[in-house]
N, C-alpha and C positions, 0 to 999 in steps of 0.2 A: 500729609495734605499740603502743608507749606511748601514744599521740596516740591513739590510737580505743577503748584502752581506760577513758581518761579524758577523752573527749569531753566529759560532762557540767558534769566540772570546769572545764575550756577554757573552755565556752563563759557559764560562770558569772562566770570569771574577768575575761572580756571583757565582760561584761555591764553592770558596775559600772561603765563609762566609754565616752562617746560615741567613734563612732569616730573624731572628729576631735579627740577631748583624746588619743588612742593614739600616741604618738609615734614606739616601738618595742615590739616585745612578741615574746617565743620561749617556745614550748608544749611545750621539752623544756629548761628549763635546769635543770641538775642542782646542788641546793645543798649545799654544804659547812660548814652551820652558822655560827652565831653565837657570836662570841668571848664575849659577856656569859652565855650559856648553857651552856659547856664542851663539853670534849668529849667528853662520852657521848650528845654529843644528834645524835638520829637524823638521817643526811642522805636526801637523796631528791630526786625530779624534780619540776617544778610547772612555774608556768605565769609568768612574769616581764615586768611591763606598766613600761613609764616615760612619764610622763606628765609637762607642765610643772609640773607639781606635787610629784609623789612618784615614789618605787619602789615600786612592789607587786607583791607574789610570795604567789602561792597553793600552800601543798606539799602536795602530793597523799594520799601516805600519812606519816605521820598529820596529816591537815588544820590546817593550820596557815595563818594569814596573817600576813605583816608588809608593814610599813609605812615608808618612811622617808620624809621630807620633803625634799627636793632643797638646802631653805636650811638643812637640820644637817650636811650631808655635807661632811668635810674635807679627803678627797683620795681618788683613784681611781689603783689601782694594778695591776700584770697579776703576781703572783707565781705559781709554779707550786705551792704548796700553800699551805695555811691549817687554823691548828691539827693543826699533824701530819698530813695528809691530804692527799693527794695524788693527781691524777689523768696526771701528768707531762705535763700540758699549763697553760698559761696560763690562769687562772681571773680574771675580773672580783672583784676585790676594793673593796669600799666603804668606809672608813672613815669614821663620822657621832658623831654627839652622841646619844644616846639620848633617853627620857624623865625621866632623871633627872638629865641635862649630864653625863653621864659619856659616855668614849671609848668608842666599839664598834667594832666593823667584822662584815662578812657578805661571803660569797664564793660566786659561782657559775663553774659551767662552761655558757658560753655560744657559740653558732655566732656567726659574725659579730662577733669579740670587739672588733674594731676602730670597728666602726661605735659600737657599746655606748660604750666610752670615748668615743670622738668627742661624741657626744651628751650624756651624763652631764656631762663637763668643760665643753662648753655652755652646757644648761638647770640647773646647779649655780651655776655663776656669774651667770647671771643675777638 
């Protein structure tokens, strides 16, 4: 239902990269905010691309995109919540370097959470 009501975004999302720099991508990962923004900040579904280059997540309501770059990322973790929040399953957590060298981290709830780490601990070390 989610997925065709934001078709558009999808397919903007994907748009931005060839489909062979797409390494993995889920058009319902549900975000749980960013530690450097607090926690009153809004979570929501989007669209989550990993490329050998970065993370990119487009969130849908209210539009928002970030960005991380694969070589700030300091470790990849599976906690079942983040900042207080919790969906009582295992969420992709990212911990990176910001734009300012300060510690951040960001967390989603993702299908295929295995593959996700898989991949990330990979194309991060490389």
């Amino acid at each position: 239902m989610l997925k065709r009501l934001f078709k558009k975004k999808i397919k903007r999302a994907h748009e931005r990269f060839s489909k062979e720099e797409i390494i993995l991508a889920c058009d319902d990962a549900n975000y749980f905010g960013m530690e450097s923004r607090g926690v009153r900040e809004v979570r929501g579904n989007g669209t989550l691309i990993l490329t050998e280059e970065i993370i990119f997540f487009l969130k849908w309501v209210p539009e928002d995109i970030i960005e991380i770059p694969l070589n700030k990322i300091q470790d990849i973790t599976t906690p079942k919540s983040h900042m207080h929040r919790s969906a009582f399953l295992k969420l992709l957590k990212v911990s990176f370097l910001n734009q300012e060298g300060n510690q951040d981290s960001v967390a989603w709830f993702v299908r295929d959470l295995d593959k996700w780490t898989k991949a990330l601990s990979n194309y991060a070390k490389s």
